[in-house]
C-alpha positions in Angstrom: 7.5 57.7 -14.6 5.0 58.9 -17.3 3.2 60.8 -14.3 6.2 62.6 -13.4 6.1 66.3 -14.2 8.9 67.6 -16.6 11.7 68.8 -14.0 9.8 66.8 -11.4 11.8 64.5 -9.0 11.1 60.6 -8.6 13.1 58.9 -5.2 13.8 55.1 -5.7 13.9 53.0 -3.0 14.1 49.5 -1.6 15.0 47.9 1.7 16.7 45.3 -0.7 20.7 45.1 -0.4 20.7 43.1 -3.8 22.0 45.0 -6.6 19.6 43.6 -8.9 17.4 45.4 -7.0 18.6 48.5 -6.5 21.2 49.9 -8.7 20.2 47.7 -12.0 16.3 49.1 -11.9 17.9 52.4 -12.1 20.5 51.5 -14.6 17.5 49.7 -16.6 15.2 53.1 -16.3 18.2 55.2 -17.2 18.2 53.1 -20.4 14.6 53.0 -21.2 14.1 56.6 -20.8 17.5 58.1 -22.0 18.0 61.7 -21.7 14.4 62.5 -20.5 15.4 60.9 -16.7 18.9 61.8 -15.1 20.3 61.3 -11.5 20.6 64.2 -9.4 22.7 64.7 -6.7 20.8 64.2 -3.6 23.6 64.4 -0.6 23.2 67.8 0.3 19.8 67.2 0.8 21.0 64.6 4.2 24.5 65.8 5.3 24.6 63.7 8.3 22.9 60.6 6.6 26.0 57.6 6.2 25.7 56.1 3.0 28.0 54.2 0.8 28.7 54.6 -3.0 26.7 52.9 -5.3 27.9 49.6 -6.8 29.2 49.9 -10.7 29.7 45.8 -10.7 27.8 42.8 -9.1 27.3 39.5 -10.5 23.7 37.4 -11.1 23.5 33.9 -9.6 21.6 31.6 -12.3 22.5 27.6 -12.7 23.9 27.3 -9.7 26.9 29.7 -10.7 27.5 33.0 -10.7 27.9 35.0 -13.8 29.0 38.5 -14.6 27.4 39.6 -18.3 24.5 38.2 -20.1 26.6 37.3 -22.8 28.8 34.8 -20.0 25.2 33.2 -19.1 24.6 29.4 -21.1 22.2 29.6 -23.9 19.8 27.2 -21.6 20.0 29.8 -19.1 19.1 32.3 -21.6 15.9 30.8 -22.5 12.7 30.6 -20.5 14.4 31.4 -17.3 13.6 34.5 -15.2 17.1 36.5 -16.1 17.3 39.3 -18.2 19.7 41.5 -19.7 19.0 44.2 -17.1 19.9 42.6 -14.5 23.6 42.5 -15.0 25.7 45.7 -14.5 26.6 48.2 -17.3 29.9 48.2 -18.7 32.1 50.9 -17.1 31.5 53.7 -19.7 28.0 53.4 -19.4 27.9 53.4 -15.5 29.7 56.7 -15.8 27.7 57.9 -18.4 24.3 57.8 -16.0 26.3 59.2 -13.2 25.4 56.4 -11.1 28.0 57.1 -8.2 25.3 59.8 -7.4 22.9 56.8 -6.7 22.9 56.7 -2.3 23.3 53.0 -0.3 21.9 53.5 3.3 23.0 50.6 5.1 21.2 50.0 8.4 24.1 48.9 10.8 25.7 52.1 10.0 22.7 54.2 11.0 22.5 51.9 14.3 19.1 51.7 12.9 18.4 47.9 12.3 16.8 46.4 9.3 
């Protein structure tokens, strides 16, 4: 992102369906880089492309469980382990402050395309 020209445009993307993956990296770059990175609206750009909306919520399996904030995950957990804050979705305001329903899901069975 620090080689990316002012007004330039940066595409993200994965052939994960994991939301840890996917949606949380954005959320997490949105945070780092505040106003100087946004979302834009990319839809036009593929008309005929099926997508889905992004996903706002997802939980993070750790322990054997699944949990649903950082602050939900044991202290244990917390320590040492491989999870981070970033990983677990953004509370509803924030979502809709980065405009994340702009983010795109292509799912391959809908394209008849295959993994």
């Amino acid at each position: 992102i620090e080689l990316l020209n002012v007004g330039g445009r940066l595409v993200y993307s994965t052939c994960s369906l994991n939301p840890i993956e996917d949606e949380a990296v954005v959320c997490a770059l949105l945070a780092k880089y505040g106003d100087k990175l946004r979302l834009a609206d990319a839809a036009q750009h593929v008309p005929l492309l099926k997508r889905s909306p992004a996903l706002s919520t997802w939980r993070v399996r750790a322990g054997g469980a699944w949990h649903s904030t950082w602050d939900a995950l044991p202290d244990e957990l917390k320590q040492g382990s491989r999870i981070r804050p970033s990983m677990f979705a953004p509370e509803p305001s924030v979502v809709e402050s980065y405009n994340l329903d702009l983010c795109l899901r292509v799912l391959p069975h809908n394209q008849n395309t295959g993994g």
